[in-house]
C-alpha angles and dihedrals in degrees: 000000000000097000097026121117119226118216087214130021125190134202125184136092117290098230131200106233128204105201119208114194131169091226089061134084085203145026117258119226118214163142113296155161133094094275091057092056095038096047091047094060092045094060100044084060095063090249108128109242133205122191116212099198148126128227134174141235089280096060112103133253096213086057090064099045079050090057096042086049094054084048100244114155103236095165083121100053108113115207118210107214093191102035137064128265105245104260133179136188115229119206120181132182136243090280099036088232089114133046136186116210133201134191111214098162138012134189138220126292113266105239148197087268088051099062111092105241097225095046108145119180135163084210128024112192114203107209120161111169093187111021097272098131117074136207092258094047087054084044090060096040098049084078095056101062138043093218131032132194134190136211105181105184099115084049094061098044125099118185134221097249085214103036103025082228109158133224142169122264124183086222108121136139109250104193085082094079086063087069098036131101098175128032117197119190143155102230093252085058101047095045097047097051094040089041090229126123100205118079084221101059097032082055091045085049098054093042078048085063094058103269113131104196116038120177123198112198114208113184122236081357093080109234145274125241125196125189123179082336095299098126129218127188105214108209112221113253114239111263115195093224136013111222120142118008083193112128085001085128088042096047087049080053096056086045102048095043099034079065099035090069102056088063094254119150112282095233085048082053101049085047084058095051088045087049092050087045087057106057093041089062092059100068130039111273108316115340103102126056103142115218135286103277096042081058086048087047109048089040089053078058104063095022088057096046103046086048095059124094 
């Protein structure tokens, strides 16, 4: 695979999750991490998909001949014989709008000598999920792909040092957006880390630093998408059941960029992404993505009715 360009490539730690939810006797252990989320809907979306990511001697060896099943390129996955894959405990509340997250291990930093030097893309997402990627690896990324995107949720967490326990912080470092084409955020995220209350303003503040397109995923709210300042408010798709909201902002990611590179119209690509959230949160981690069409399908429902006069 050494000259092949992938549609989508991924960067951020694999994590082991435990998943706490009030509709279950016990907790459920499983695959995690926003790469894991972000790489499955790519690929049921027909896109090819490569992980840049590092685990350690925990991580199961069942979890990486699921991933080459899948067909998800994981030639770039470093495992740390002497270290701990990055895991987190999820605990939700009784209506699953509230989690509590832990950190109980963390892995390694993904470095310069990690990045594969042939790497081609026509997307690169960048998704810590506990600050493991720097500046300088972003820097060398951003050549290897027309378009980059950027998740920045495991930059904007700090952890308890005793308990693990995670909360925001507005410490980033801004010179990213310079390199950025996409922002993707949930609106805690993106007010903590602008300092601005308001949706409007956080999301003028992120296209002020250079960034053309910004989302701002809200839950069971839908989502908002901004592009050069023109807003849509993106309606959340219908799910059947609602399970696990786990991966739910990561699925909407795969969706949106797996169609964004095939040239299609930004508020058709964030209908995607909602359709693809949708589906995730029906099932626990992730274990539910539906298949290509029903994605298709759910996505032609909100993108038809909000084009109609």
């Amino acid at each position: 695979m050494e000259n092949q360009t992938f549609d989508v490539a991924v960067v951020g730690h694999f994590a082991i999750d435990t998943i706490r939810l009030p509709s279950r006797p016990k907790p459920f252990v499983g695959l995690g991490g926003s790469v894991t989320y972000v790489s499955f809907v790519t690929k049921r979306l027909e896109g090819t998909v490569s992980v840049i990511s590092k685990v350690g001697r925990d991580f199961p060896e069942a979890y990486m001949w699921l991933l080459r099943e899948e067909g998800i390129d994981v030639s770039n996955v470093v495992k740390l014989e002497k270290e701990g894959t990055t895991r987190f405990d999820l605990e939700y509340s009784k209506d699953l709008s509230e989690r509590t997250l832990k950190l109980e291990s963390k892995a390694a930093p993904i470095s310069l000598s990690n990045l594969p030097k042939s790497l081609q893309a026509k997307a690169v997402h960048i998704a810590p999920i506990a600050g493991e990627v720097s500046y300088e690896v972003v820097e060398r990324l951003k050549g290897c792909a027309e378009v980059l995107s950027l998740d920045p949720q495991g930059l904007l967490r700090r952890f308890d040092k005793k308990t693990g326990k995670v909360s925001s912080s507005s410490s980033f470092d801004k010179r990213l957006f310079s390199l950025v084409n996409i922002y993707k955020s949930s609106l805690e995220e993106i007010t903590a880390l602008t300092s601005e209350s308001d949706i409007d303003a956080a999301i003028k503040a992120i296209h002020d630093f250079g960034v053309k397109t910004v989302i701002v995923t809200l839950g069971s709210q839908g989502a908002v998408l901004s592009v050069e300042k023109t807003v849509y408010n993106i309606p959340p798709c219908s799910s059947r059941v609602y399970v696990d909201p786990t991966g739910a902002g990561d699925a909407f990611m795969g969706g949106f960029l797996t169609e964004y590179i095939r040239q299609k119209d930004s508020f058709w690509c964030a209908c995607v992404g909602a359709a693809a959230a949708s589906l995730v949160i029906e099932g626990i981690g992730p274990t539910f993505f539906g298949e290509k069409e029903e994605i298709y399908q759910r996505a032609r429902s909100v993108y038809e009715k909000e084009i109609k006069p």
